[in-house]
C-alpha positions in Angstrom: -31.0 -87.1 -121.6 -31.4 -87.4 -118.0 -34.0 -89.5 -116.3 -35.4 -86.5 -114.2 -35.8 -82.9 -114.9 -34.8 -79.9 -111.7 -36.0 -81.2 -108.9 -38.9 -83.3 -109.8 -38.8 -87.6 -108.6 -41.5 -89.3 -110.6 -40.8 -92.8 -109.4 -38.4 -93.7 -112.1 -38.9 -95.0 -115.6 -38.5 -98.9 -114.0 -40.6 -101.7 -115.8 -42.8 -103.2 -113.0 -45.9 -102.7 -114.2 -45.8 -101.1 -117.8 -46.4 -102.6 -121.0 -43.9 -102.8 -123.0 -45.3 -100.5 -126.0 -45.9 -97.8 -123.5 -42.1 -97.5 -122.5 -41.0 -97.8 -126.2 -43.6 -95.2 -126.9 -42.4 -93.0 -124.2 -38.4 -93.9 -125.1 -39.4 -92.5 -128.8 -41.0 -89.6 -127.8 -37.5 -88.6 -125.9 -35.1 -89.5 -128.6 -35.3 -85.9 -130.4 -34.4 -84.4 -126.6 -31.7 -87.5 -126.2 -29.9 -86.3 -129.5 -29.3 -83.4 -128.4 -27.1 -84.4 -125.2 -23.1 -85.0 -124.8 -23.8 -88.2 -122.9 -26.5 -89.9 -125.7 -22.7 -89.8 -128.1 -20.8 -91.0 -125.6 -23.2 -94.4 -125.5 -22.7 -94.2 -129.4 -19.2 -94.0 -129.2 -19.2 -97.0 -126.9 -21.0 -98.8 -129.6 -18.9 -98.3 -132.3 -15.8 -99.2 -130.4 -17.4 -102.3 -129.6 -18.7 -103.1 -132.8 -16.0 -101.9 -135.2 -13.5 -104.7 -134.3 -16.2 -107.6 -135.3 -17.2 -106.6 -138.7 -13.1 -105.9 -139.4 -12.8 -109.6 -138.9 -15.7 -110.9 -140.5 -15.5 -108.7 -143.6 -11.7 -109.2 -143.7 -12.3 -113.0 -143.8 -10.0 -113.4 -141.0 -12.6 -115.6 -138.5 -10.7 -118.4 -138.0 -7.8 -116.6 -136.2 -9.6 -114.0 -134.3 -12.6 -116.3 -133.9 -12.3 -114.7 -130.0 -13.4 -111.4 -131.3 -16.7 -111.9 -132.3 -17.8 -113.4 -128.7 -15.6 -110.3 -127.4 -18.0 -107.7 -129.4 -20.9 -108.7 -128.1 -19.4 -109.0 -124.1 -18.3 -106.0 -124.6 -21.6 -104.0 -125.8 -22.1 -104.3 -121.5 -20.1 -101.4 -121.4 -22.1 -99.3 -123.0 -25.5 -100.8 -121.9 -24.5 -100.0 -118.0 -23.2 -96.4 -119.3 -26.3 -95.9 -120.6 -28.3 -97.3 -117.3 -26.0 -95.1 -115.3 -26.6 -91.6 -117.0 -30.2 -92.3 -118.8 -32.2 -95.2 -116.4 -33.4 -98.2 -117.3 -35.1 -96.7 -120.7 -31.3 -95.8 -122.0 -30.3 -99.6 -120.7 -33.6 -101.0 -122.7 -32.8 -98.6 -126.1 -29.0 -99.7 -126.4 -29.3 -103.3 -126.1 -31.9 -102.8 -128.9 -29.4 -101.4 -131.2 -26.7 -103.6 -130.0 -29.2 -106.5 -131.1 -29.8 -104.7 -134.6 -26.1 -104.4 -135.1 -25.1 -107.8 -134.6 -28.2 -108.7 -136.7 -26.0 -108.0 -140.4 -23.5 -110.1 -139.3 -25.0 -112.7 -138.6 -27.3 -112.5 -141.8 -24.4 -112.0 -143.9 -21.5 -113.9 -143.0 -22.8 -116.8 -140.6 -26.1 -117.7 -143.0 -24.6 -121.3 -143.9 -23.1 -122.1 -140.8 -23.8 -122.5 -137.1 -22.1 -119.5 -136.0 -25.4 -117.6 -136.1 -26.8 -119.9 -133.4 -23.7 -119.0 -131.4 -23.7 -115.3 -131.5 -27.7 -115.5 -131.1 -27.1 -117.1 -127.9 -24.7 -115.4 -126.8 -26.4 -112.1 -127.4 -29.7 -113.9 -125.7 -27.0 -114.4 -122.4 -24.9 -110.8 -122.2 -27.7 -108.7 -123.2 -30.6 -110.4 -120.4 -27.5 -110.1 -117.9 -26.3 -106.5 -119.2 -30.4 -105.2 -119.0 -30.5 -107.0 -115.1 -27.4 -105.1 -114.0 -28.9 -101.9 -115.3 -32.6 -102.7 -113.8 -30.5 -102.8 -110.3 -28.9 -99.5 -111.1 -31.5 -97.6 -112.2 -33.3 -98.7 -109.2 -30.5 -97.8 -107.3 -30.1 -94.7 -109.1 -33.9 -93.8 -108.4 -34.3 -94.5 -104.1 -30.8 -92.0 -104.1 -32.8 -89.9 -105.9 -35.7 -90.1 -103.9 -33.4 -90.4 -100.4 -31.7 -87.0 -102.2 -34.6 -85.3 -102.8 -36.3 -86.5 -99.2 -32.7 -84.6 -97.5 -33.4 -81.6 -99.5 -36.9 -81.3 -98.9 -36.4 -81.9 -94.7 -33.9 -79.1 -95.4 -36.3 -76.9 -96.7 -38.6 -77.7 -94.1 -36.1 -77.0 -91.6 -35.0 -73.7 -92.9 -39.2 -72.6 -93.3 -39.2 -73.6 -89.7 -35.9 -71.8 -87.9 -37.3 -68.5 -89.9 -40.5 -68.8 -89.1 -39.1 -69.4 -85.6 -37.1 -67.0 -84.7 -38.7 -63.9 -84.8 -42.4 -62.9 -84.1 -42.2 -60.2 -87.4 -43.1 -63.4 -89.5 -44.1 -61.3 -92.0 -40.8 -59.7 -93.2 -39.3 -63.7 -93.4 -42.6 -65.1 -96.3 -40.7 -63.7 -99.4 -37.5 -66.1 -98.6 -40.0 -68.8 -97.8 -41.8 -68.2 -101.2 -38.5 -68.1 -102.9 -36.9 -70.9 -101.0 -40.0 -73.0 -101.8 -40.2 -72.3 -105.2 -36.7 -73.3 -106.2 -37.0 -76.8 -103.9 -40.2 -77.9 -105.9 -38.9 -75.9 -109.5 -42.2 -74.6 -109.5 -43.5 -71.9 -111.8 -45.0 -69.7 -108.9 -46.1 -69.4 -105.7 -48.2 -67.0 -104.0 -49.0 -66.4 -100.5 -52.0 -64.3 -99.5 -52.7 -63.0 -96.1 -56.3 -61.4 -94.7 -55.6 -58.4 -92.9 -54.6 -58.2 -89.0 -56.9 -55.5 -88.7 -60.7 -55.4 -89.8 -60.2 -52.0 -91.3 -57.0 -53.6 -92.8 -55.5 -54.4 -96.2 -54.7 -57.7 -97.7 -51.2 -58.9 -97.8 -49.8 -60.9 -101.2 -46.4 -62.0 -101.6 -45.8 -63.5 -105.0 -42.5 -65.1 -106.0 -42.4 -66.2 -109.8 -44.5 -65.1 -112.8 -47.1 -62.9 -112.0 -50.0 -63.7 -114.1 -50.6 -66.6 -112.1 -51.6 -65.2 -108.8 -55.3 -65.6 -108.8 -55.3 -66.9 -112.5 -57.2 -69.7 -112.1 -60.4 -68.1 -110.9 -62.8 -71.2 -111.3 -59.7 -72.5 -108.3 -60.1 -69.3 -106.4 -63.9 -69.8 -106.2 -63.4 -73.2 -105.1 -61.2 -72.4 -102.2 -63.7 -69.4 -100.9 -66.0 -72.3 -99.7 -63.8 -75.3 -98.5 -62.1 -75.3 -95.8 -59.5 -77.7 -97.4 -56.8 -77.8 -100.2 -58.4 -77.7 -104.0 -56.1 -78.1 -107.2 -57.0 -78.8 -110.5 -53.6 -80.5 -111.1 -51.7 -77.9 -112.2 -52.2 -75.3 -109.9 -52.8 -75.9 -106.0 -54.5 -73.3 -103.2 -54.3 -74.2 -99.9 -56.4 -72.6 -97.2 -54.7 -71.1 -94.0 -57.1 -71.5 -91.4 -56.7 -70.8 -87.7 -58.5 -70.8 -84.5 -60.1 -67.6 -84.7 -61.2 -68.4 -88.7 -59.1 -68.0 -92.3 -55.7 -66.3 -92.0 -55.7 -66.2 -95.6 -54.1 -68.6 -98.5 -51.0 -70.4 -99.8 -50.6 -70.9 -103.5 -48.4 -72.8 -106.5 -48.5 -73.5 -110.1 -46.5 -76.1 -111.6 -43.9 -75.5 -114.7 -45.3 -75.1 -118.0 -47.1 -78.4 -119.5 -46.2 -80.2 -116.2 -48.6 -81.2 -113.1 -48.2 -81.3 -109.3 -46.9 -84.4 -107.8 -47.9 -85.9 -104.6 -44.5 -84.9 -103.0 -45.1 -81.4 -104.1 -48.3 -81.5 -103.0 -47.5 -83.2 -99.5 -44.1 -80.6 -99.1 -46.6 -77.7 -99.8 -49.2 -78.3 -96.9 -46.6 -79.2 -94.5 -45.1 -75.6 -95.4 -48.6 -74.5 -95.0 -49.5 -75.8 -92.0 -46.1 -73.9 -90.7 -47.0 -70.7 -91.9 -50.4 -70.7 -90.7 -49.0 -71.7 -87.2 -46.5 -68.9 -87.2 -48.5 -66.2 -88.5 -51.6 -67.0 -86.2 -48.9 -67.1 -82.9 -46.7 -63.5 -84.4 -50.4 -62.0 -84.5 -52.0 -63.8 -81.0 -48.4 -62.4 -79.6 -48.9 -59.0 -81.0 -52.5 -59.0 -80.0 -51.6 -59.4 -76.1 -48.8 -57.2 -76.6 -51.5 -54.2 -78.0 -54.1 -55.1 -75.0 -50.9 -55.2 -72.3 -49.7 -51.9 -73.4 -53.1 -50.6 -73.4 -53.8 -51.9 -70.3 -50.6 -49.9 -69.2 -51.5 -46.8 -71.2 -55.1 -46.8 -69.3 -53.1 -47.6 -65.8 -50.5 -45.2 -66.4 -53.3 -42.0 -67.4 -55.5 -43.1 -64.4 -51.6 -42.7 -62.5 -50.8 -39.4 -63.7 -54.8 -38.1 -63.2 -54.6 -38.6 -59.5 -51.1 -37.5 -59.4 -53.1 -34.3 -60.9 -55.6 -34.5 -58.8 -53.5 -34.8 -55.5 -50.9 -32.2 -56.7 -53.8 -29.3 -57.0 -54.9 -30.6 -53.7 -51.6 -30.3 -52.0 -51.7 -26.6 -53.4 -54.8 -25.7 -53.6 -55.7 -26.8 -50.2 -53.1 -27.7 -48.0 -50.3 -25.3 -49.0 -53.5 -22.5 -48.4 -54.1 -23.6 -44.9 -50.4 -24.2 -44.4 -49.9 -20.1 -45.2 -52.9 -19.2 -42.7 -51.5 -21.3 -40.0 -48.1 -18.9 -40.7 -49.3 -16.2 -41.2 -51.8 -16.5 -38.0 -48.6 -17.8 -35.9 -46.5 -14.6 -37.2 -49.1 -12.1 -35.8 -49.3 -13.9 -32.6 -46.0 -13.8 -32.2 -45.8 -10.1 -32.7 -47.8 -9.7 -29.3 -46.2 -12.6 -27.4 -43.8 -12.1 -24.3 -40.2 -13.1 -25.4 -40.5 -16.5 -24.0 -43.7 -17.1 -25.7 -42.1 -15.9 -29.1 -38.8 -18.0 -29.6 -41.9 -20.8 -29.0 -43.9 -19.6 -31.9 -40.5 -18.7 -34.2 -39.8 -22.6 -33.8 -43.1 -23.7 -34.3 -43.0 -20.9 -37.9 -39.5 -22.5 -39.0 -41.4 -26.2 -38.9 -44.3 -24.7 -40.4 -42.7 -22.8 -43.3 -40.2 -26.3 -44.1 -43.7 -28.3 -44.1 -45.0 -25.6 -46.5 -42.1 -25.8 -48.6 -42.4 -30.1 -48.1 -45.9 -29.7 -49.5 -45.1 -27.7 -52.3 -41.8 -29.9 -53.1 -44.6 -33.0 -53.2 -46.9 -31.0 -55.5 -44.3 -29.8 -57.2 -43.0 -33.8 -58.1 -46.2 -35.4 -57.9 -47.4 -32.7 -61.0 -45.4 -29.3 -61.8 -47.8 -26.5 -63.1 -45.3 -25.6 -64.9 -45.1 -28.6 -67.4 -48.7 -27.7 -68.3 -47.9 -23.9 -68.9 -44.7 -23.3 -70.2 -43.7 -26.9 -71.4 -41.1 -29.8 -71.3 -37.8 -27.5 -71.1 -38.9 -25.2 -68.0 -40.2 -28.7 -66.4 -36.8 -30.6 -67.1 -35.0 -27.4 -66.3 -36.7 -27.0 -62.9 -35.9 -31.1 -62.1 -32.1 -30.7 -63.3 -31.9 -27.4 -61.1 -33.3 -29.4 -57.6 -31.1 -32.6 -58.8 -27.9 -30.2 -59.4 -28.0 -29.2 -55.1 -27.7 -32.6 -54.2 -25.0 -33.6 -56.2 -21.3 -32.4 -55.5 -20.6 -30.9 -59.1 -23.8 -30.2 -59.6 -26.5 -31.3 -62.9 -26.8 -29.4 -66.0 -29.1 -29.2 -68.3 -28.1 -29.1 -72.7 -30.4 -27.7 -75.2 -30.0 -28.2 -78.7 -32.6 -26.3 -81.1 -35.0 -24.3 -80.6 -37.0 -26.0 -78.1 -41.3 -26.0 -78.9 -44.5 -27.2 -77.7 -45.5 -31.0 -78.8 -47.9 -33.7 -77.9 -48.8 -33.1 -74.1 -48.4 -36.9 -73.4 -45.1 -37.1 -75.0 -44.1 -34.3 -73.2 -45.1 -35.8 -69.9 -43.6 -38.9 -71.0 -40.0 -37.3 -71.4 -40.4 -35.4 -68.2 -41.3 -38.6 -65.8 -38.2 -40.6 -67.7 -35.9 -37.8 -66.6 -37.6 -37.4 -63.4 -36.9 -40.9 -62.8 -33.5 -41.5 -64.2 -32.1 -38.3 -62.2 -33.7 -40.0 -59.3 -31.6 -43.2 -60.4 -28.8 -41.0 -60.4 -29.4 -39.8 -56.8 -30.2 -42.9 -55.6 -28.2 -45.7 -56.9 -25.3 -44.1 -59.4 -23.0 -42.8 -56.3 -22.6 -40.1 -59.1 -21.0 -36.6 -58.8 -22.7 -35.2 -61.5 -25.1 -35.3 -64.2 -25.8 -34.1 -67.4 -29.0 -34.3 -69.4 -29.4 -33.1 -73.0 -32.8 -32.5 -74.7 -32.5 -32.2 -78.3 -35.2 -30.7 -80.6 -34.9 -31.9 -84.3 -36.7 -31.6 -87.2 -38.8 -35.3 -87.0 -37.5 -36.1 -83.4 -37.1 -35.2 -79.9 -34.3 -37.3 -78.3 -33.3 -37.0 -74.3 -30.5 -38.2 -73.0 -29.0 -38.3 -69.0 -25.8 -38.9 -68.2 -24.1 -39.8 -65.2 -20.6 -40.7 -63.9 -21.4 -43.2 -61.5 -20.4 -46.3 -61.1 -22.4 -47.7 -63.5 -23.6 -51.7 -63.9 -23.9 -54.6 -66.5 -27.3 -53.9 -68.0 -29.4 -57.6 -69.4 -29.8 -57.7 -72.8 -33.4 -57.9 -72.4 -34.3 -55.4 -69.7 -37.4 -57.7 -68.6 -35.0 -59.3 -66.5 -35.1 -56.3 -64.6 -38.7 -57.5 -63.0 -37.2 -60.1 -61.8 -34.8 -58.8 -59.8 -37.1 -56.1 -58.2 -35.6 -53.1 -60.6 -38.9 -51.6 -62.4 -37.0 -48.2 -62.8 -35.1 -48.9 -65.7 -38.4 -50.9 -67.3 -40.6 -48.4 -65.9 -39.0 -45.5 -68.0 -38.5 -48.2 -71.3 -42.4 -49.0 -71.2 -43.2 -45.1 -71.0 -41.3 -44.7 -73.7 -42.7 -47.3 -76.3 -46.0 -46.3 -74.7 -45.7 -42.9 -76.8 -44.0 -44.7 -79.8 -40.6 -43.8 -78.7 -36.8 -45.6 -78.7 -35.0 -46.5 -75.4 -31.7 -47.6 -75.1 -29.1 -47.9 -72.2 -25.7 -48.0 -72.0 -23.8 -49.3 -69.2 -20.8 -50.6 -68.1 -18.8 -51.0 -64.2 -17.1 -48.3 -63.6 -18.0 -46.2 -66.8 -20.9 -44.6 -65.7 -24.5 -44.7 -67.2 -26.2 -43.0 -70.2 -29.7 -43.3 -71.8 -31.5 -42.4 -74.3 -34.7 -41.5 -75.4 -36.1 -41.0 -79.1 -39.5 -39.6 -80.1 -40.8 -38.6 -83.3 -42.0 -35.2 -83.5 -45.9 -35.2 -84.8 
């Protein structure tokens, strides 16, 4: 018997404004529902603990004695009347004074026909009950802005949980359902729906329904409506509102209201405001994502036109230079053979800085683009960069191999060779490391690499952009190859404890 039903404020059931036969209309169309609740008993208990003691007196002839408790009866139907105001509004306050009005009515028929005592419990009745229905005007009215204040602090709540999780990540996607679901509860709706157009042109829609499912696109003659406005269209019941961003229609946000109920304007008001979020959030997650693709494309394009002119150099170096390096040896050897003696320990120092700038050259090429990552793949290449790392270090480098190690995707392969290129190079460089140990690992679905040093290690950033800032484009360096080839990196660092990364690929 409540004035309000979930979560629904419709303004109260106050007076101002209504005809009198409309809210007796509308107070017995609720009395079957009213029956039927703990709190409608407790009002008629009330009344028959007020009432009970008058007709006792009056039908016991004892009036002149207790004379107090008929004035005492009607004060104390108040209690009942602001019990009633309190639990079932201003049309509970209304509906018991008219039944404390019809009970008093026998009494004073019966008993106080022939005498004045009539007049006095008319007016009397004319002075608690006015009074009793004031009081519960003012706490229905009370009862009704806490209401509204209460349902005004729940719906900011909502508003601001929508917003932190809408917020805090840029995979908006994956927080909708608990937005649908959140949403629904809030406005104790029937269902809501929430359909996105694709990201991609070649893409498929995305629907997220929370609540009964033959609503989503139910109301066609709505879903016709909405194809050519650009605004919100309801037909009372049901509501579709338009997401529309910068770059055109992101797609649509959707509710139906409970069964034989409509939308109210608070619904209606809470439901754009939570569209307008949406649509802000999913058009930044896809702007975001769209730089993020044409940035690592970018890098893709810059990193291929990299590696072709390391190609390009690294066959020139030994096609070309290393050739004419040998001729100039080879021409200096048979000079030498016909020198004097002075003459030849001249040309034997002039061969040793010839052959260690032939062997420079081909050390260059070598880096720059080994041959033999193109013929005999990524375990000869990272076998021949552990062997030159392993001479400059005092214990040496090593090289793992778990599984039986196969041919994949050329650019992933170069991908995993230039990260532990670089990161051995790290490990020369910055690690003060005695050795090193890398481990390639050929799974089923996966290749993973992983170097390890026991240097002195550092305090990696949690986000290893920071790294840019401080002039360290390594560590990013080898973390963009690897995403650029759909792979994992991780780091793990620490003073004193050495370093160790890893590298994850899936296997195509």
């Amino acid at each position: 018997m409540s004035a309000q039903t979930g979560s629904r404020v419709d303004g109260g059931l106050g007076v101002t404004g209504w005809k009198f036969w409309k809210l007796v209309s509308l107070t017995a169309r609720r009395l079957p529902q009213r029956i039927r609740e703990r709190k409608f008993w407790h009002v008629q208990a009330m009344m028959v603990a007020a009432t009970l003691p008058h007709y006792v007196v009056e039908s016991a002839g004892l009036t002149e004695p207790f004379d107090a408790f008929r004035g005492l009866a009607i004060t104390l139907y108040v209690i009942p009347l602001l019990y009633a105001a309190i639990n079932f509004g201003w049309e509970g306050a209304l509906l018991t004074a008219v039944q404390a009005a019809a009970l008093m009515s026998p009494s004073m028929a019966v008993w106080h026909r022939k005498s004045f005592h009539w007049l006095a419990d008319l007016g009397q009745l004319a002075v608690t009950l006015p009074v009793g229905l004031l009081v519960a005007w003012r706490i229905d009215k009370e009862s009704v802005l806490r209401r509204r204040a209460e349902t005004t602090s729940a719906r900011l709540a909502l508003l601001n949980h929508v917003g932190e999780r809408l917020s805090q990540t840029l995979e908006v996607e994956q927080q909708l359902p608990d937005v649908l679901r959140s949403l629904r509860a809030e406005l104790a709706l029937q269902t809501v729906w929430l359909v996105l157009e694709p990201e991609l042109e070649d893409g498929d829609q995305t629907a997220i329904l929370e609540g009964q499912p033959l609503a989503l696109h139910a109301n066609t003659a709505l879903e016709a409506e909405l194809r050519h406005k650009a605004a919100a269209v309801t037909d009372g019941t049901a509501i579709a509102i338009p997401l529309v961003g910068e770059g055109g229609e992101l797609g649509e946000l959707g509710a139906m209201a409970g069964a034989g109920e409509t939308l109210l304007d608070g619904q209606i008001d809470l439901l754009s405001t939570v569209a307008h979020e949406i649509r802000v959030a999913v058009e930044n997650a896809r702007l975001y994502r769209e730089r993020q693709e044409s940035l690592r494309s970018y890098v893709r394009q810059v990193t291929q036109a990299q590696e072709e002119e390391r190609l390009r150099i690294a066959r020139e170096l030994h096609d070309e230079t290393a050739q004419e390096l040998v001729h100039i040896v080879r021409r200096l050897e048979a000079i030498g053979e016909s020198a004097v003696p002075d003459q030849a320990r001249r040309i034997d120092e002039l061969l040793q800085m010839m052959r260690n700038t032939l062997k420079s050259v081909r050390r260059f090429s070598r880096d720059l683009r080994p041959a033999v990552l193109d013929d005999l793949g990524l375990r000869a290449a990272i076998e021949m960069v552990v062997e030159d790392t392993s001479s400059r270090l005092s214990e040496g480098a090593n090289l793992v191999v778990v599984g039986e190690s196969r041919r994949v995707d050329r650019t992933v392969e170069l991908a995993l060779f230039r990260i532990a290129q670089e990161a051995l190079r790290n490990v020369e460089r910055h690690s003060h490391a005695t050795s090193a140990t890398v481990r390639l690992a050929f799974e089923a679905d996966e290749i993973r690499l992983n170097v390890l040093d026991n240097g002195r290690g550092f305090s990696p950033p949690k986000n290893l952009s920071q790294l840019a800032r401080r002039g360290s484009l390594g560590l990013l360096g080898m973390k963009e190859r690897a995403e650029l080839v759909g792979g994992r990196f991780e780091l793990r660092s620490s003073p004193a404890g050495g370093c160790e990364l890893t590298v994850t690929v899936a296997a195509a």
